[in-house]
Each structure stands twice: as C-alpha cells, then as structure tokens.
C-alpha positions as CSV (number, residue, x, y, z in Angstrom):
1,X,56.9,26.8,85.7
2,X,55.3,27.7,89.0
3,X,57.2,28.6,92.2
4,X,56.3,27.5,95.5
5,X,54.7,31.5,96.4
6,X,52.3,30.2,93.1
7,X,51.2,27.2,94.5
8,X,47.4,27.2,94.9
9,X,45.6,24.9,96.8
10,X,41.8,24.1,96.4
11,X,39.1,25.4,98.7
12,X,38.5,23.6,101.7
13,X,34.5,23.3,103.2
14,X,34.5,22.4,106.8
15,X,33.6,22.8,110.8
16,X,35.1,25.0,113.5
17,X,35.5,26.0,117.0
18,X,37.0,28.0,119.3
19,X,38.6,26.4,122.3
20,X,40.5,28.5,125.0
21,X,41.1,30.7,122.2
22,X,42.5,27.9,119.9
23,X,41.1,27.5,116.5
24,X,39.9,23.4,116.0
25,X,38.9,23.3,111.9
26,X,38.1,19.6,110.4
27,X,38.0,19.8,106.7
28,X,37.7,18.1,103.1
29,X,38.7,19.6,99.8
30,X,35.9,21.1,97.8
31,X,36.1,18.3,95.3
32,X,35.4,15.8,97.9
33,X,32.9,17.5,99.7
34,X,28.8,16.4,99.5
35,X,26.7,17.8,97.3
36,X,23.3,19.0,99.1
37,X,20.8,21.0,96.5
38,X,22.9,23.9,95.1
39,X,25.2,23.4,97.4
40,X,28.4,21.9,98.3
41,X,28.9,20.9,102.2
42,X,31.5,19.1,104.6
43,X,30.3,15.8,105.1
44,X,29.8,15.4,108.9
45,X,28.4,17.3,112.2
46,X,30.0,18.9,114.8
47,X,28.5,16.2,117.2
48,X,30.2,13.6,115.4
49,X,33.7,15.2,115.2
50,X,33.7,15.8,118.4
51,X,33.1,12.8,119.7
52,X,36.0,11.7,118.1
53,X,38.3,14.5,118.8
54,X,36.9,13.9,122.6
55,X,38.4,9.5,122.5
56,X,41.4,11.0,121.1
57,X,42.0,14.1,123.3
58,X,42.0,16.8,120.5
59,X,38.7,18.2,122.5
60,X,38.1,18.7,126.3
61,X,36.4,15.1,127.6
62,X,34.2,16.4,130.0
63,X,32.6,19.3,127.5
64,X,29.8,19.1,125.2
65,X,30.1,20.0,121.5
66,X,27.9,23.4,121.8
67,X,29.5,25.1,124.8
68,X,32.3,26.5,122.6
69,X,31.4,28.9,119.8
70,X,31.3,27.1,116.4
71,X,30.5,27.1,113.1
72,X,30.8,25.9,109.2
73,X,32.1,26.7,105.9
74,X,29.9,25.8,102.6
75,X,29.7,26.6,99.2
76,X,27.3,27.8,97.1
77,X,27.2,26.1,93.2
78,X,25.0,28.9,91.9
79,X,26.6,31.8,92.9
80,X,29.9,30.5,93.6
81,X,30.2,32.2,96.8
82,X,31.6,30.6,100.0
83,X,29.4,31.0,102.9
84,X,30.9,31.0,106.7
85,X,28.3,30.0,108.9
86,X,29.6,31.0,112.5
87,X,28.3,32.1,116.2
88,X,27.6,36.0,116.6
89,X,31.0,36.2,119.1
90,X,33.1,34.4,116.3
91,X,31.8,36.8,113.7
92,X,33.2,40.0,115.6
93,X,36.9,38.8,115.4
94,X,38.3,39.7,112.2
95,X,41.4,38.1,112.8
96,X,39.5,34.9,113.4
97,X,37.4,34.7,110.5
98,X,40.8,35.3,108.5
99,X,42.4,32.5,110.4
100,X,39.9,30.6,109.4
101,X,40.1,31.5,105.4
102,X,43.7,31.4,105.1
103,X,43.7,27.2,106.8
104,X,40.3,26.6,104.2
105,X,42.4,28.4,101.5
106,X,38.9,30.4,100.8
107,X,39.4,33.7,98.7
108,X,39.0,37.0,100.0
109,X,35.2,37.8,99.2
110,X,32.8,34.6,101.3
111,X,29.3,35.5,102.6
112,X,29.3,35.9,106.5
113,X,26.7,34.8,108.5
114,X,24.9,34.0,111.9
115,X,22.9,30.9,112.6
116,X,20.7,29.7,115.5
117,X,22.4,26.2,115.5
118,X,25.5,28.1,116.3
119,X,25.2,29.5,119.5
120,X,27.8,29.5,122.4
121,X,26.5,28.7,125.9
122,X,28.1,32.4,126.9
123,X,25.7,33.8,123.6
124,X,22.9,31.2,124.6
125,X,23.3,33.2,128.3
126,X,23.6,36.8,126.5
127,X,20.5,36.3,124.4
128,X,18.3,35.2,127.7
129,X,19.3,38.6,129.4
C-alpha cells in the first residue's frame, strides 16, 4: 500500500516561459505526448499557446511570444534521457530549471541545452553587442 509521499506521477513534456519572473509551463503527460523520430515531444508551439493564453489573459496582450525567455522539455526514446531545451539566461538559474522539473515531474539527471529558436529579445540584444 502506497502513501501519499509514494505517489509518483508520470513525466510531463512541455513549453515554458519566464514572465516578470513568473514561471508559465503548458504540458501533456509523456504518454500522450507526439511521437517525432526517436523522440517524444509536446504537441504544440509556443506561438500557438500563446495566442491563446494572450485571448484569455494568462499572457501580456500587447507582447509577442519571443520577447520573454522560453523554452521546451522532450524526450528522448533511445537513450531515455529528458532534454530541456531553454534560452542561455534561463539556463543560468538553477532554481529555475528545478522549478521547472519538480512541475514536469522529470527525474533528477535531463540533458540541458541552448537553442537558437530560444532566444530572449534581452539575449537577441546581448548577442548583437
């Protein structure tokens, strides 16, 4: 008989931001996520989420989807390794990147990495100088 400190909860795949310092995650359980080569991926873009969290106020109206740092969690089938795909600035914060595996329920070794789709207006900026 399990307890409720036992209870496990399966792996979540999904997008990020960071808004005014506020953590915005849209997810689906592994199990229902889309299967794309040897990998296992959250189902829609961060243009279309927020778009949607724009009409219903979960985002600010009058910003576009890449000014905030952002990023996305996915899994790989053949090594069985979760990989958290994230702007440089996001990377840096440790106690982000565990916010962000404690709400996904992702174990304690993923892969970390950049990617040029996820890039920050303030990082876009940065990288010019």
């Amino acid at each position: 008989m399990m307890n409720s400190t036992q209870i496990r909860f399966e792996p979540r795949l999904g997008i990020f931001w960071l808004v005014n310092n506020k953590l915005l995650i849209d997810s689906v359980e592994l199990s229902q996520s889309e299967q794309y080569y040897d990998y296992r991926n959250y189902p829609h873009s961060h243009i279309d989420i927020w778009e949607q969290w724009q009409r219903i106020g979960k985002a600010p109206p009058e910003s576009p989807y890449e000014e905030y740092p952002r990023g996305r969690v996915t899994y790989d089938t053949k090594t069985k390794i979760f990989m958290l795909f994230a702007d440089k600035c996001l990377l840096k914060r440790r106690d982000l990147i565990a916010k962000i595996k404690e709400e996904l329920h992702l174990p304690n070794k993923i892969t970390l990495e950049s990617d040029s789709h996820y890039r920050c207006f303030d990082c876009l900026h940065n990288d010019e100088e």
